[in-house]
C-alpha distance (Angstrom), angle and dihedral (degrees) to the residues before:
residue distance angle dihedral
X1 . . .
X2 3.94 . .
X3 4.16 92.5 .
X4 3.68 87.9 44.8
X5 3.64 93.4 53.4
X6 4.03 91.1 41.1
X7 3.70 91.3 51.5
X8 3.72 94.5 46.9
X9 3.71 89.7 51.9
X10 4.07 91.8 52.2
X11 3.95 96.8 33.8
X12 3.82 124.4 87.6
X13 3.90 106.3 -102.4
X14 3.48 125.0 -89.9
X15 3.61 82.6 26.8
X16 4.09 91.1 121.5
X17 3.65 111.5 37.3
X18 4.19 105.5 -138.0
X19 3.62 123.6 -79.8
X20 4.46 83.3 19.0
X21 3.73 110.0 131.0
X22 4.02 114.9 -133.2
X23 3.60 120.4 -100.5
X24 3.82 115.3 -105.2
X25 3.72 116.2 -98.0
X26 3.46 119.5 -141.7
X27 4.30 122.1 -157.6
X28 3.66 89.9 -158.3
X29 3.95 94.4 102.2
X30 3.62 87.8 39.3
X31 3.60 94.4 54.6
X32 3.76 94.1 42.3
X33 3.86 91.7 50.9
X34 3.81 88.2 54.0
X35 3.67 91.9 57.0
X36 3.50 96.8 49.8
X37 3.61 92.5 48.4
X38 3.63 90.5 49.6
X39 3.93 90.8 45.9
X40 3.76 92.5 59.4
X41 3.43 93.5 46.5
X42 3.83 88.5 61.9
X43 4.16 93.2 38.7
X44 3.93 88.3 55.5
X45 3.82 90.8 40.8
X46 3.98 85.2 52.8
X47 3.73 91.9 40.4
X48 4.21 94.5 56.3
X49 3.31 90.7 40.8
X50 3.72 94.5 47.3
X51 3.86 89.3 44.3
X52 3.74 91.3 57.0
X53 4.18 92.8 -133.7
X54 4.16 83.0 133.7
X55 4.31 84.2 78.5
X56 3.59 104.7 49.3
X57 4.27 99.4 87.2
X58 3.46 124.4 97.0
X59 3.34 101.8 -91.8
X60 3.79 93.4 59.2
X61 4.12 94.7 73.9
X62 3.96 88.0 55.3
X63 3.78 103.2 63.9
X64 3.94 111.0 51.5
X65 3.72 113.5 167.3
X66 3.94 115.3 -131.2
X67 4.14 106.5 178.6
X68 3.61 137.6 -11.7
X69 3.96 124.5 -167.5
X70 3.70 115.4 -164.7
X71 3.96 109.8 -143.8
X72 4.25 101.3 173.4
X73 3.99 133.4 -5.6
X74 3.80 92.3 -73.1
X75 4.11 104.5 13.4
X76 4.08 118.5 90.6
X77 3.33 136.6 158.5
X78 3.93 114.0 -136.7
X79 3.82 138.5 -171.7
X80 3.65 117.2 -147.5
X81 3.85 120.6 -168.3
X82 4.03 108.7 -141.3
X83 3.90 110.3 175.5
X84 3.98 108.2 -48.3
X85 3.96 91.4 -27.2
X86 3.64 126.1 88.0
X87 3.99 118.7 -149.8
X88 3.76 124.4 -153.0
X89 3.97 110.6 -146.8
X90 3.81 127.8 -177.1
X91 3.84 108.5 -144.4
X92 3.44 123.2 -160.1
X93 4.52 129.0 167.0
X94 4.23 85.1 -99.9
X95 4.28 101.2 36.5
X96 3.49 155.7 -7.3
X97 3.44 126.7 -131.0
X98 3.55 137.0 -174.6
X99 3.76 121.8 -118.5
X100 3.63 110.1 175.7
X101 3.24 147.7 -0.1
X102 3.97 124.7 -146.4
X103 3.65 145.9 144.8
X104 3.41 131.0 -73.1
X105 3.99 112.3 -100.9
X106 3.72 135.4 -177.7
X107 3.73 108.7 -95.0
X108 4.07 114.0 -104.0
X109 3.74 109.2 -114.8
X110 3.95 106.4 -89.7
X111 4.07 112.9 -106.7
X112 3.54 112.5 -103.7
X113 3.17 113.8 -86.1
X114 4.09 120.2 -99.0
X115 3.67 119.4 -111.6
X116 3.23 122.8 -83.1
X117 3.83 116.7 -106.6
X118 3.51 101.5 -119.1
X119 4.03 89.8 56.0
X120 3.89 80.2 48.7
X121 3.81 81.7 52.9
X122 3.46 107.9 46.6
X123 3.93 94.3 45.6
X124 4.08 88.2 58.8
X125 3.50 92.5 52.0
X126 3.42 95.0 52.7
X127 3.26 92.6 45.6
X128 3.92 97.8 57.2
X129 4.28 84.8 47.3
């Protein structure tokens, strides 16, 4: 009696004739309109971030990153180029604190790289043969 009284309310009148009992309402399209709304929320979410369009304001040309040397599961030390400076922060999980400050350099030329291991491989092999 409730949802016929509710739907009377809400529906156009002379929508139900008297004494007609309202027609059942499903939340099935409801609910499936929700998840699709919700599901392109997160494609377009993965999209921008997949794009990279998040990077391109001003402050993304500041902050270059130079090095970072991992010392535990959540402790690194990173240098950040800002300008013609480079800082030296200590980042942990709880903070990040600065450890130096220096001068921006040219980088050193990296080592050459080690040998791969399946040149490492092959050349024991053929050395046991």
């Amino acid at each position: 009696m409730k949802r016929a009284a509710l739907l009377a309310s809400v529906l156009p009148a002379g929508a139900l004739a008297a004494g007609e009992a309202a027609p059942a309402v499903s939340a099935a399209p409801m609910l499936g309109a929700l998840v699709a709304v919700v599901a392109a929320i997160f494609a377009a979410a993965f999209l921008f971030k997949r794009s990279g369009l998040q990077q391109s304001g001003a402050g993304a040309s500041l902050l270059k990153p130079v090095a970072t040397l991992a010392l535990g599961a959540r402790e690194k030390i990173v240098v950040v180029q800002v300008a013609d400076r480079w800082l030296v922060l200590g980042v942990t999980a709880q903070s990040i604190q600065p450890l130096a400050d220096l001068e921006a350099k040219d980088l050193p030329a990296a080592p050459a790289a080690a040998a791969p291991f399946a040149g490492l491989l092959a050349k024991a092999l053929k050395r046991h043969d």
